[in-house]
N, C-alpha and C positions, 0 to 999 in steps of 0.2 A: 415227430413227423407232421407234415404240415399236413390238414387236411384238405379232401376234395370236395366240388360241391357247396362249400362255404361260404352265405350269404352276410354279408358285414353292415352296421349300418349304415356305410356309404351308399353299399350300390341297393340298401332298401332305397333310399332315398333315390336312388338313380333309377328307379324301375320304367321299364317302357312296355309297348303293349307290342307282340306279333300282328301279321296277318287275320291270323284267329282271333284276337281280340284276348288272347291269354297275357299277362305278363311276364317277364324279363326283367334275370337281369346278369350282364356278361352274355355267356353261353347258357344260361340256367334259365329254363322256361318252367312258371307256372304247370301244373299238371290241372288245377282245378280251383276252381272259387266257390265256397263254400257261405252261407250265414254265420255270424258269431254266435256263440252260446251267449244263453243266457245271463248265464256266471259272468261272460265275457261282457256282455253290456250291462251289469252291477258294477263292473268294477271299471268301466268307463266314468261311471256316476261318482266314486272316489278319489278321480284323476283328473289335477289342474294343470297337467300339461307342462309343468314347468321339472319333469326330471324324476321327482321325489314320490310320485306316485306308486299305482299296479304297471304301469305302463314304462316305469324307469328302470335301469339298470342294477339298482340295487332292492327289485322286489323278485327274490328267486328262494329256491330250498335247496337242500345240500344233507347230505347223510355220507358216515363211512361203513363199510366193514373190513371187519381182521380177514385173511384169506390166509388158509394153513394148506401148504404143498408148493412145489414148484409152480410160476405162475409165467409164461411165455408170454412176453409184448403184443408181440404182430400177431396172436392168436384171439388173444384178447382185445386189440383192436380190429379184429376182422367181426367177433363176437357184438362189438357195440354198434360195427355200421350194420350186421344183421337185425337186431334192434330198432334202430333207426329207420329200416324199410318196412321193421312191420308195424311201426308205430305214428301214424301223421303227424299226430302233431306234435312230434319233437322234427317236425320239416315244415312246422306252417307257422306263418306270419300275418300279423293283423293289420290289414291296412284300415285306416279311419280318416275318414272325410267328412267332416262336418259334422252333422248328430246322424250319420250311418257308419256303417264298416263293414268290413266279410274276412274273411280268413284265408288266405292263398296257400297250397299244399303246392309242393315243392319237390323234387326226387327226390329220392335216398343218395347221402352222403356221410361219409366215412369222419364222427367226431373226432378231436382232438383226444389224444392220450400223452397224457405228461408225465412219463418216466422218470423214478428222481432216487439217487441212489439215498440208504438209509442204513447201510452195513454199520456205520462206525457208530453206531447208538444202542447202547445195552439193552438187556430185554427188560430191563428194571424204568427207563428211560423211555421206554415205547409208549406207552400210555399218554405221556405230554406232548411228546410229538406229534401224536394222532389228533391231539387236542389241539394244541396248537393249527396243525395245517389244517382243520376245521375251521378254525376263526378267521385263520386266514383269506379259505374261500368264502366263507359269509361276510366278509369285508369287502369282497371284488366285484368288480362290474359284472355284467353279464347281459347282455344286449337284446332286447326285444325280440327284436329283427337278424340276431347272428342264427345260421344255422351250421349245420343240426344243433339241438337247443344243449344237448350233453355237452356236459366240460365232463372229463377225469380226469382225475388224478393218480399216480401210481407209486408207493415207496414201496422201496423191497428192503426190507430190516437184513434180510437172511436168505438162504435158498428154501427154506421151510416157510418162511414168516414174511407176510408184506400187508399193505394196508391199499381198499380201494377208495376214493372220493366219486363221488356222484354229487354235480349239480345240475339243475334246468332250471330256467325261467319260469314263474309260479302261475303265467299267463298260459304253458305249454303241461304243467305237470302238475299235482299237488300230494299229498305225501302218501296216499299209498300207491300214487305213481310209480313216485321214488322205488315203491317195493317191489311194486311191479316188473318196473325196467331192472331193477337187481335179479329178480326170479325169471327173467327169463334172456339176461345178461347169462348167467351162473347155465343154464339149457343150454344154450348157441354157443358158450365156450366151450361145456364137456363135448358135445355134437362132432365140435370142429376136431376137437383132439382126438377122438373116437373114429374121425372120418364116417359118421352117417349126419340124418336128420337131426332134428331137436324135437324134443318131443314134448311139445306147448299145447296149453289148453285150446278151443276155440274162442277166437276175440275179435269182433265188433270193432270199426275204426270208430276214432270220432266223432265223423260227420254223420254217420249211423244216427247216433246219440244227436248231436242236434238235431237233425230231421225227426226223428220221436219224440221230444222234448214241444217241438213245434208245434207240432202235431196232436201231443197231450193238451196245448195251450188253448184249442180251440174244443176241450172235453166239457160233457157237465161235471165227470170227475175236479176241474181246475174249477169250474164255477162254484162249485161245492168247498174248495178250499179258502179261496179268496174270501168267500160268505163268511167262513170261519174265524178268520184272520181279521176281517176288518171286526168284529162284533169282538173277537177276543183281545183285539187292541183299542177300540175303541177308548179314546179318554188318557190311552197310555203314552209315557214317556221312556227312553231309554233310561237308565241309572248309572247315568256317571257318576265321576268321582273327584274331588276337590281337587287340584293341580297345587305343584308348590311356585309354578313360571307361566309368565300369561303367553297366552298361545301368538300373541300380536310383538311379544318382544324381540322379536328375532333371532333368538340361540340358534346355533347351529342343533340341526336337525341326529343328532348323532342317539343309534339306539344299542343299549347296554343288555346281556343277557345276565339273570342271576340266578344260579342254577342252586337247587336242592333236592335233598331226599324224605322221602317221608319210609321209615323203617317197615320191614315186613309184618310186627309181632302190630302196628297202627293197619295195614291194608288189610290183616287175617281178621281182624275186630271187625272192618268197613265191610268184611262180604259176611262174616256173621250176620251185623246188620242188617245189609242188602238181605240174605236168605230171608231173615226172620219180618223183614218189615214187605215183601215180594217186593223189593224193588233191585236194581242193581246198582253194583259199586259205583259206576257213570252216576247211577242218581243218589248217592249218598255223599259223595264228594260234590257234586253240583249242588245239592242243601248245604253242607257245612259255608260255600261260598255266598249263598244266599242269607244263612245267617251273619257271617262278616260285614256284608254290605248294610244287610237289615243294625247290626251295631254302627258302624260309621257313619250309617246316611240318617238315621233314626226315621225312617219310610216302611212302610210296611207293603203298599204296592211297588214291588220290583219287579223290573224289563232286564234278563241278563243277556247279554247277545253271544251268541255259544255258534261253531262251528261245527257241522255234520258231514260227513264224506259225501252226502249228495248223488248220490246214486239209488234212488228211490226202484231201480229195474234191475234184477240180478242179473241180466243179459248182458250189461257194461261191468260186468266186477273183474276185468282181465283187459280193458283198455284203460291205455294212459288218455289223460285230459286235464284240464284245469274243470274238476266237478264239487269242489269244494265248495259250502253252502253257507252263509251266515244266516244264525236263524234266533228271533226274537224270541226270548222264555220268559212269559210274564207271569210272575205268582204273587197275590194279594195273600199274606200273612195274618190279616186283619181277626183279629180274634183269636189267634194261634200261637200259644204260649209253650207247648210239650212238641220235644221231637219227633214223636211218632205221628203227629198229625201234621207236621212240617212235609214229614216225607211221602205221607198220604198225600200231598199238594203236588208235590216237586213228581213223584209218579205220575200224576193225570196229568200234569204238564206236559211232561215230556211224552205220553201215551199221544198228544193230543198232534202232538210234531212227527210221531210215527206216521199218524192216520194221514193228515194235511200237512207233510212237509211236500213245500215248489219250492222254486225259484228265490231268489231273495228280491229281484226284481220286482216279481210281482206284487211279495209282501209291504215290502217298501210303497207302491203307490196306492194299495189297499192302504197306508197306515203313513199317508205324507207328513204328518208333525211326528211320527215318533222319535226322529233325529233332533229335533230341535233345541231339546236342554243340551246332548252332548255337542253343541258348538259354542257354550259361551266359553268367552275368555277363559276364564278359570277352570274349565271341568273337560274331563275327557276320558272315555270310554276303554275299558279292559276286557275284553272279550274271553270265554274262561272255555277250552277244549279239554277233555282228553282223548287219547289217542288208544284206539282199540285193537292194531293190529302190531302189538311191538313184539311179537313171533315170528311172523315172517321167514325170517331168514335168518335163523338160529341153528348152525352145525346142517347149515345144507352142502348136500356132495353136487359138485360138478364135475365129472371126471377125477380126476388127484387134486383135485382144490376142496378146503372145505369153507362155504363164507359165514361168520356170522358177523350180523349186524351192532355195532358199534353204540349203543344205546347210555349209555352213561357218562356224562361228560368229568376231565378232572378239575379245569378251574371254574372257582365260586364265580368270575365274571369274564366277561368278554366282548367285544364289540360285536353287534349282529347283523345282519340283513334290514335293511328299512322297514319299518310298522308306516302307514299312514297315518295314523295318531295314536296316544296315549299309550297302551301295553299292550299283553296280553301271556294269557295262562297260557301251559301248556302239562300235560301230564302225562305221563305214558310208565305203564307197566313192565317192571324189568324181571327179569327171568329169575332173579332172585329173589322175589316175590313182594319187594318194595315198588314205589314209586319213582320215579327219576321229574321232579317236576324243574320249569326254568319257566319265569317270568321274567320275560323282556319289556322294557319300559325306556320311553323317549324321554331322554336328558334335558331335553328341551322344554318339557310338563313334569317328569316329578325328579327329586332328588337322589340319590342313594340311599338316603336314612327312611325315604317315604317306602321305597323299595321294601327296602329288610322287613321296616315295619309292616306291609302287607303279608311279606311271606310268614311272619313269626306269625302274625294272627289267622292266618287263612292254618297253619299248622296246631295253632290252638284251639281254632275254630271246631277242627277235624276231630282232633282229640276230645273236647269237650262233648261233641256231640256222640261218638260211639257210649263217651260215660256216661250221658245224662239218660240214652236208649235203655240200659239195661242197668240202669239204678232201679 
């Protein structure tokens, strides 16, 4: 079904202004003009305009879940355009002019759902499927400027069994968006089927959040951090990593996912760990990565660039946004030979990102050369998250639906969504008490065989270090 309300980026480009000085575009007026986030003007600063950037079509996120019960179309897309009107910015769009921009908020309109039959594929067989129409949509465009920013997708294996897709634009959403709009998709469906309300937490829009964000900007709390940041970067450089392709030969830009597991009997070790050294698994997995780097690069001062949900205010933990944060973690090893005083570092480190995590904007001009080693030719930057919230939406009811979340992929590789440069970690905790991790890396900067070898060693890394803890 086609949707309504759909801004394409024809007619962003065609936008014109009313009477009021709102813009247009068709019949579809502007509601509001808004500043960009923060977030939003960092990642202007990674964007050369030419496609391949935050700003291009193929910089968006995408997650599935399994859905067990009968699941009605027109119910479930009545469900996402609820969604969509309580969510802005999966209705706003970044205009940029020149070294300015702001954000236009947009009405509610009703996303696409793409129903796709899936009966004639055994339940043996579902697994690849789901996998597969995952790569598929991290392969596909996805338009700045389209609105609403939802895509879904819909297979129905069965009348018991179907599978959902969720994508957005990564400029409109970032992953516990994704969860977000899942949790309160799964609300506004039972509601609807129920015939009452939905019964959602209280949520803060967007623009909420920029205007405090602002507003904190001009804090001694921000002066306090900045002080921090520039004295704890001081001297520092990012730590990249040797490329096997020079960044100036022109490969095609194409980026590869390579997915693994690390076993539950290695994660039950890393929170032993965690318990007994006070830190937690986030900081014992970020040490073993630290030690990797500290063997390949033979450097003892490291800068690892790590991403945080960026939500520093528990009053936005129920709005969608683009809040996701890149944040510099520099640990000087210098003297440090025994695990346990490794992890002693890597705690105050990251204690220190609790206390003074902003903006990454602002980090970045507190600390203008720290980019500067990851732009030569040969070297480039892998960014290392884990992901803290892969609960979620594990055996949630929505009326006769139950969803859970899709977390473990089946093929070792796959083609993925665009990186700006180099790779990047990803880890996330699966209910079976293992890891699901996938490093994505540009084809274009390292090989396959550089790939593997990172993950074999980042996985011996891990292991090593739980043993040498409690030797």
């Amino acid at each position: 079904m086609p949707s309504t309300n759909r801004m394409s980026p024809a007619d962003h480009a065609a936008l014109t202004w009313n009477r009021e000085g709102m813009p247009t575009s068709g019949n579809t007026t502007a509601l509001a003009s808004i500043p960009l986030s923060f977030n939003h003007e960092f990642l202007r600063t990674l964007d050369a305009g030419d496609g391949s950037g935050p700003f291009g079509p193929h910089y968006h996120i995408e997650t599935a879940w399994r859905l067990a019960g009968p699941v009605d179309p027109d119910t479930l897309r009545a469900a996402l355009a609820d969604v969509v009107a309580r969510h802005e910015a999966l209705r706003s769009v970044i205009v940029r002019e020149g070294t300015s921009g702001h954000q236009l908020i947009f009405p509610p309109g009703t996303p696409e759902l793409d129903v796709r039959d899936g009966s004639g594929v055994p339940p043996s067989g579902r697994p690849h499927v789901v996998d597969a129409l995952l790569t598929e949509i991290e392969t596909s465009s996805i338009g700045a400027a389209e609105l609403p920013h939802v895509r879904a997708v819909l297979v129905r294996f069965g009348q018991q069994d179907s599978a959902l897709f969720l994508a957005t634009h990564h400029l409109a959403a970032d992953g516990l968006s994704l969860r977000i709009i899942a949790r309160d998709l799964a609300a506004c469906y039972g509601a609807r089927r129920s015939g009452r309300e939905p019964d959602l937490p209280p949520m803060r829009p967007y623009r909420d959040f920029v205007a405090w964000e602002r507003q904190r900007a001009a804090s001694e709390a921000m002066t306090q951090a900045i002080r921090y940041w520039r004295e704890k970067l001081q001297g520092a450089a990012m730590t990249p990593l040797p490329t096997d392709y020079s960044r100036l030969a022109g490969l095609p830009e194409v980026t590869l996912a390579r997915r693994f597991l690390i076993g539950a009997d290695v994660i039950a070790d890393v929170s032993r760990v965690a318990k007994s050294a006070r830190c937690t698994p986030y900081m014992v997995m970020l040490t073993a990565y630290y030690q990797l780097l500290r063997r390949l690069t033979g450097l003892d001062d490291l800068v690892i660039p790590t991403l945080s949900l960026g939500r520093p205010s528990s009053k936005f933990n129920n709005t969608v946004g683009c809040f996701f944060n890149l944040l510099p973690l520099r640990m000087d090893l210098t003297g440090c030979r025994d695990t346990a005083g490794m992890l002693n570092r890597t705690r105050e480190t990251c204690i220190g990102l609790l206390n003074y995590e902003i903006p990454s904007v602002h980090i970045f001009e507190a600390a203008p050369d720290l980019m500067a080693s990851a732009r030569q030719e040969y070297l480039a930057l892998i960014p290392f998250q884990v992901h803290p919230f892969a609960h979620v939406m594990d055996g949630t009811r929505a009326g006769d639906l139950e969803f859970t979340e899709v977390l473990r992929r089946m093929g070792p590789v796959g083609a993925s969504s665009q990186l700006p440069d180099g790779g990047l970690w990803t880890l996330s905790f699966d209910p079976s008490g293992g890891v699901n991790g996938t490093l994505r890396y540009r084809t274009d900067r390292f090989s396959e065989q550089t790939a593997l070898a990172l993950i074999s060693g980042y996985q011996e890394s891990l292991r090593c270090l739980v043993a040498d803890y409690f030797r």
